[in-house]
C-alpha positions in Angstrom: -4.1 6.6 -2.3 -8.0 8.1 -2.6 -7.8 8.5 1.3 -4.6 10.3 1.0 -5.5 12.5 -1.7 -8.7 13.7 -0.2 -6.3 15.0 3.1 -4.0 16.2 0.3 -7.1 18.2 -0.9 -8.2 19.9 2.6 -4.8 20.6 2.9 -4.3 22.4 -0.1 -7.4 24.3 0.7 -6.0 25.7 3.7 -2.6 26.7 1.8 -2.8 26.8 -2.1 -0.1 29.8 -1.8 2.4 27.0 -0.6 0.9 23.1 -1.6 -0.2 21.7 -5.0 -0.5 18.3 -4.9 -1.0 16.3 -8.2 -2.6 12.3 -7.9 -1.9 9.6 -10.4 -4.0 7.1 -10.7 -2.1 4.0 -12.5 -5.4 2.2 -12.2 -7.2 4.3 -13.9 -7.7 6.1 -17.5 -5.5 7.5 -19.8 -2.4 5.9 -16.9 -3.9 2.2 -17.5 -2.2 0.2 -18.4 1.6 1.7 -16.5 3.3 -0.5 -18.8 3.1 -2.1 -22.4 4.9 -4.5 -24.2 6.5 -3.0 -27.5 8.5 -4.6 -29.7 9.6 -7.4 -27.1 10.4 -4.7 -24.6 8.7 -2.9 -21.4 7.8 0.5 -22.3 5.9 2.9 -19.7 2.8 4.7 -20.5 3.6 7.8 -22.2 0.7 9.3 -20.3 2.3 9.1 -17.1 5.6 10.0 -18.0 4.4 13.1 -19.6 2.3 14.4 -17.1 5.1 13.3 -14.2 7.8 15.0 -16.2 5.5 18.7 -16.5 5.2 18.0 -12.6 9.0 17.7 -12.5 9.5 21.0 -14.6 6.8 23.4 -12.9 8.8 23.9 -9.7 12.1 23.4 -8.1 10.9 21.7 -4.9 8.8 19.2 -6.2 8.5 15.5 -3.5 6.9 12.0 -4.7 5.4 9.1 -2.8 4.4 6.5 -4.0 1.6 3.6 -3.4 2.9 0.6 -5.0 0.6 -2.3 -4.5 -1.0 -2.7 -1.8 -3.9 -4.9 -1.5 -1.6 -7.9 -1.3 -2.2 -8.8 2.0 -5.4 -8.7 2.0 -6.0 -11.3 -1.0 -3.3 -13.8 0.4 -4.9 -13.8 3.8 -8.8 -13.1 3.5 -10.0 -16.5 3.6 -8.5 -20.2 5.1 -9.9 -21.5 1.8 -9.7 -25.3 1.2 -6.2 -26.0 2.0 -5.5 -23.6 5.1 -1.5 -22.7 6.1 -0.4 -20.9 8.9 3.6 -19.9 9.7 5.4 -18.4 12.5 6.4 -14.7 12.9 9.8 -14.4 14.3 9.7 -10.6 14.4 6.2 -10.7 16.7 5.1 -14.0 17.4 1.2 -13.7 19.0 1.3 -17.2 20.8 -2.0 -17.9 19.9 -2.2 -21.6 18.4 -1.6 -22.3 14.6 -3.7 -23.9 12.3 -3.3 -25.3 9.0 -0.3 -26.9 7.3 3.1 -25.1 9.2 4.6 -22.8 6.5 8.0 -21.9 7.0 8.5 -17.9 7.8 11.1 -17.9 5.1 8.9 -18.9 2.5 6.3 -16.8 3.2 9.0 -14.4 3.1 10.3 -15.6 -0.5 7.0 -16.0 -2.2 6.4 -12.0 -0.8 9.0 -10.5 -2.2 8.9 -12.4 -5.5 5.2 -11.0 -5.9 6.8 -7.0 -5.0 9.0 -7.6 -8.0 6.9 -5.4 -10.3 8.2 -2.3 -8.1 11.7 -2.7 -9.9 10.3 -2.3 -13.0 8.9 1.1 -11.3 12.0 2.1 -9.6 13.7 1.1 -12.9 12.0 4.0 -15.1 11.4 6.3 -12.4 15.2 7.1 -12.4 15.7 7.6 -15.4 13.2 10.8 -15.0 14.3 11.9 -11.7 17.2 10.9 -8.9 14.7 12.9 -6.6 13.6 10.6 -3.5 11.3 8.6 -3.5 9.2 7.2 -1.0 7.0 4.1 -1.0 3.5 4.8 1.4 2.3 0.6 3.2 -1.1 0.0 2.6 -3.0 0.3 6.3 -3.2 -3.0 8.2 -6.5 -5.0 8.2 -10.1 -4.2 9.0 -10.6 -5.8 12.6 -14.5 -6.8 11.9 -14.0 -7.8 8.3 -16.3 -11.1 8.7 -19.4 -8.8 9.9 -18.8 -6.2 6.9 -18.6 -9.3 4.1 -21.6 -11.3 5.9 -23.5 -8.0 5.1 -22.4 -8.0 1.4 -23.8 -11.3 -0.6 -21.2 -10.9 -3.4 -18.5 -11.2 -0.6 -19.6 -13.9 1.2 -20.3 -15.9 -1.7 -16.6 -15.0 -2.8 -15.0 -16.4 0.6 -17.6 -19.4 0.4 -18.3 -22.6 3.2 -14.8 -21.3 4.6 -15.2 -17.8 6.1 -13.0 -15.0 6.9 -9.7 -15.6 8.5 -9.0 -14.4 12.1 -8.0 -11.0 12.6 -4.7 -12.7 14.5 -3.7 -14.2 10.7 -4.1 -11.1 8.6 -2.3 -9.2 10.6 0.5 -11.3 10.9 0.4 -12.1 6.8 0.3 -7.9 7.0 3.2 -7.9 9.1 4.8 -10.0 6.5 3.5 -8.3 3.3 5.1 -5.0 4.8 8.4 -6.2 5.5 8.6 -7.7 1.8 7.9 -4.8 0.3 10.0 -2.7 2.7 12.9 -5.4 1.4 12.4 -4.7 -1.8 11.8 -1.1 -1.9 15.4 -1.0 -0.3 17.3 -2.6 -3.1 15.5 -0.2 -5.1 16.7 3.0 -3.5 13.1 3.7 -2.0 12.3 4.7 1.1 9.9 3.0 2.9 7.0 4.7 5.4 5.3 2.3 7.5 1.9 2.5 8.4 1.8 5.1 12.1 1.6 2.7 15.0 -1.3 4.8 16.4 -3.3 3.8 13.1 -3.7 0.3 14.9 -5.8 -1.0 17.4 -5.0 -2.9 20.2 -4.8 -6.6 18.7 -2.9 -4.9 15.6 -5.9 -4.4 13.3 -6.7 -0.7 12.1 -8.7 2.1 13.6 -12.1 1.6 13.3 -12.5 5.7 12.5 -9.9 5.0 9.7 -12.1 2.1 8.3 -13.2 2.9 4.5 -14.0 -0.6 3.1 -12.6 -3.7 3.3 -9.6 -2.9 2.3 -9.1 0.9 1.7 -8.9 3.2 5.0 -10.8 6.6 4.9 -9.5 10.6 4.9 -8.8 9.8 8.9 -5.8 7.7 7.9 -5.2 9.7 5.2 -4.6 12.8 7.1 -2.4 11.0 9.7 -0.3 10.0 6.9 -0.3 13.5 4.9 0.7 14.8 8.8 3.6 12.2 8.5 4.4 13.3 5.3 4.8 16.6 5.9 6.7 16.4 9.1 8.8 13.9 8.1 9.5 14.3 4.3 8.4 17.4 2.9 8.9 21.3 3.1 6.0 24.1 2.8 6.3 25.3 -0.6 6.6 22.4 -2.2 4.8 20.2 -4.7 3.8 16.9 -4.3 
């Protein structure tokens, strides 16, 4: 979301007469925590509601995306860890051998979209603000030399221990897997779903190395290719977002 809000920015440098572009944080103060418990029942954060329905009243052409989740993939794959698993992708099997205990794809599967539940309680409260569309941004695939960056970082490689990183070839495929979860889910719930732009990946399926930010977050580089997207794809000059 930071990447795609700094292309946001330099994009509404260029053209304040026509874009305005407005960034909720959920993560972060007065929007954290998105959702309370009240009396037994799930209530938004009146901050967020507020400030989303001023956005909704200040113009008539007004577009939200969304960036539901997204580090998923990363923590389910990021280390083989004591007990390592390892499935087969259907969709785009890599043929390289498996190692671990075999999971099957349909579990993988199962336990994916049960953890992308939260986004119905999103979609959920959402609509009853705005039947607008709505469109869920995928989280960029993973950093190809990951085990170099956390080997530099004593905090990280003390976090991933005596068992490493995983190879490049897993993530990816748990990615893969993460992605189409979501995407399921995102469907039942009426939101579109923009994948990450097959030129954002490198040859063996990991991201740009000029769109690396951290290990996990890309940089304004894949933000701009998405806020390209975005604009051809979804939205109008003139418009908010």
């Amino acid at each position: 979301m930071h990447a795609v809000t700094r292309a946001w920015r330099e994009e509404e440098a260029k053209r304040p007469e026509s874009i305005r572009y407005t960034a909720m944080c959920l993560l972060d103060p007065p929007y954290n925590p998105a959702f309370t418990d009240e009396g037994g029942a799930r209530r938004p954060n009146r901050a967020w509601v507020a400030d989303l329905r001023d956005i909704l009243n200040s113009a008539d052409d007004v577009s939200l995306f969304l960036f539901l989740g997204g580090s998923e993939a990363f923590r389910w794959g990021l280390t083989p860890g004591p007990c390592p698993f390892d499935f087969v992708d259907p969709h785009q099997d890599d043929g390289l051998p498996l190692n671990g205990q075999i999971i099957p794809y349909e579990l993988i599967m199962k336990f994916s979209r049960q953890m992308f539940r939260f986004v119905d309680e999103f979609a959920k409260f959402l609509r009853f603000l705005t039947n607008l569309k709505l469109v869920q941004i995928n989280a960029p695939p993973p950093v190809r030399d990951l085990p170099a960056m956390i080997a530099a970082e004593p905090e990280w490689s003390q976090r991933v221990g005596d068992f490493g990183v995983s190879p490049l070839s897993f993530r990816t495929k748990m990615w893969r897997a993460a992605s189409r979860a979501l995407e399921d889910v995102c469907t039942e719930n009426g939101i579109a779903f923009m994948g990450c732009p097959p030129a954002a990946s490198d040859p063996r399926g990991g991201l740009r190395d000029d769109m690396v930010g951290d290990f996990v977050h890309a940089n304004v580089v894949w933000g701009r290719m998405i806020v390209q997207r975005l604009m051809d794809q979804n939205l109008h000059l003139g418009e908010r977002v």
